[in-house]
C-alpha positions, 0 to 999 in steps of 0.5 A: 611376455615375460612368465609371471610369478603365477603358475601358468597354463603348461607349467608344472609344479617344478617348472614354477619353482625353477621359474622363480629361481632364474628370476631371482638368479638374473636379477641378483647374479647377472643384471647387476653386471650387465654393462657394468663389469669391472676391470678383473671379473672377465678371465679367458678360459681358453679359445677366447672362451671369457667367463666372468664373475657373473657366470660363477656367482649365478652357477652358484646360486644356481647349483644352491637352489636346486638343491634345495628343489631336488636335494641330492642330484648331481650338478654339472655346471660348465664353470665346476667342469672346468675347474674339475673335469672330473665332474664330467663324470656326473652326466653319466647318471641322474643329474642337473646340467648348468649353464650359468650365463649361455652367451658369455661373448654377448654378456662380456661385451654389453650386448644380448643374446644372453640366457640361462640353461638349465636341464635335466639328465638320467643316463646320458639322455636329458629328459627335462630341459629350460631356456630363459632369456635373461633380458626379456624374461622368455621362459622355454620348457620341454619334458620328453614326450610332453611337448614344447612351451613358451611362457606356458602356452604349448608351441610347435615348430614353424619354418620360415618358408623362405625359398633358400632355408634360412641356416645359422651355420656355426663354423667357429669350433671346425678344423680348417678343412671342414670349415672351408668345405662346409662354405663351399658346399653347402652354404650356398644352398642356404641364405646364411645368417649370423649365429647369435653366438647364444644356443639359448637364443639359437634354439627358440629361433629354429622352432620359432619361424627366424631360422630353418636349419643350424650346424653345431661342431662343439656339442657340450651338454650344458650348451645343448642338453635343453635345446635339443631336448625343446627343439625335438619336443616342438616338432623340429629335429635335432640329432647328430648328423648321422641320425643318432639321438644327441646324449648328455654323456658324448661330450667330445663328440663334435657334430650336431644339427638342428631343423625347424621339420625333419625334413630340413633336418635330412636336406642338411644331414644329406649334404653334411654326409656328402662332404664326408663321403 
């Protein structure tokens, strides 16, 4: 059920203003050209990285609102990063972290997932996080130590308690070598299946009883600082695989995984570190 304009059970003061400005965002800067783009307003970043004019008008309206919320925060949008590295800088301190539109591959087809992921970073550690499905309106919340909640209702983590954990396993950033290992070894202790190419779809699915256990190789903060932030709050784990929390300001720093208990966390973590060994 999509959250309403009224403050529910669970949300803060802020969550509600940040509930209605991913409303607003969705509705003027993203559905509006949702199957409906036009030749010239998908560009490829790089890697088969699209970006369309939809991300760059909803980062800035976004970038726009919350600066109306929290004036003088630092804002570090992936699209502003791109244009200007140097903005990378900012998740070093206190800051807002924006994914205009996670799942741009989707978007840029005409297909979901899609969502919004917004989050919130002091010192290289997010403390606050949301995760908004632009289609169906599901609105994920986390603030550290407070617990994890859907649409305002609190949840907790849930596996799927199948017999092989189910994993959604990302192969596309690894380096050939990894990739081919990781199918070899590990795969084959769990039933794999498709990453929805969408971290504000792949999270609520580890903590939500679809998916036990991810592998993430690229672990940018705008992709990540929300969802890890939710999935840990929920009960579920998710930290680099040597065991080290997840930081906003390691951007180059590949490996992270994600686990419906901590117990499918450290069955993942066991084999990833017998592969390097």
């Amino acid at each position: 059920m999509p959250i309403t304009a009224h403050k529910a059970a669970g949300m803060t003061g802020l969550d509600t203003a940040i509930a209605k400005l991913l409303r607003e965002v969705t509705e003027r800067a993203i559905l509006p050209r949702f199957r409906n783009l036009a030749e010239g307003e998908v560009e490829d970043k790089g890697g088969n990285d699209p970006v369309t004019v939809a991300d760059k008008d909803s980062e800035h309206m976004l970038a726009e609102g919350l600066a109306r919320i929290m004036p003088g925060l630092a804002v570090v949008g992936e699209e502003a990063a791109h244009a200007d590295p140097q903005v990378l800088e900012g998740l070093k301190g206190d800051c807002w972290i924006i994914d205009p539109i996670d799942g741009t591959r989707n978007f840029a087809a005409g297909k979901p997932p899609f969502g919004i992921l917004l989050a919130m970073a002091s010192g290289g550690e997010a403390h606050t996080g949301w995760i908004y499905d632009c289609l169906s309106g599901r609105l994920c919340v986390a603030q550290k130590g407070k617990g994890a909640f859907v649409n305002g209702e609190r949840i907790t983590a849930r596996v799927t308690g199948e017999t092989s954990p189910v994993a959604a396993i990302s192969l596309l950033f690894m380096d050939e070598a990894k990739r081919e290992s990781v199918k070899e070894h590990i795969a084959p202790h769990y039933r794999l299946v498709d990453i929805p190419y969408c971290a504000a779809e792949q999270y609520p699915r580890l903590a939500l009883g679809t998916n036990d256990v991810s592998i993430f190789e690229r672990t940018l903060a705008w992709d990540h600082a929300a969802g890890a932030l939710w999935l840990n709050e929920a009960g579920g784990k998710a930290a680099r695989p040597d065991g080290t929390a997840y930081r906003v300001d390691e951007w180059e720093r590949k490996g992270l995984i994600g686990a419906a208990s901590p117990a499918l966390w450290d069955g993942m973590a066991e084999r990833l570190s017998a592969l390097a060994a």
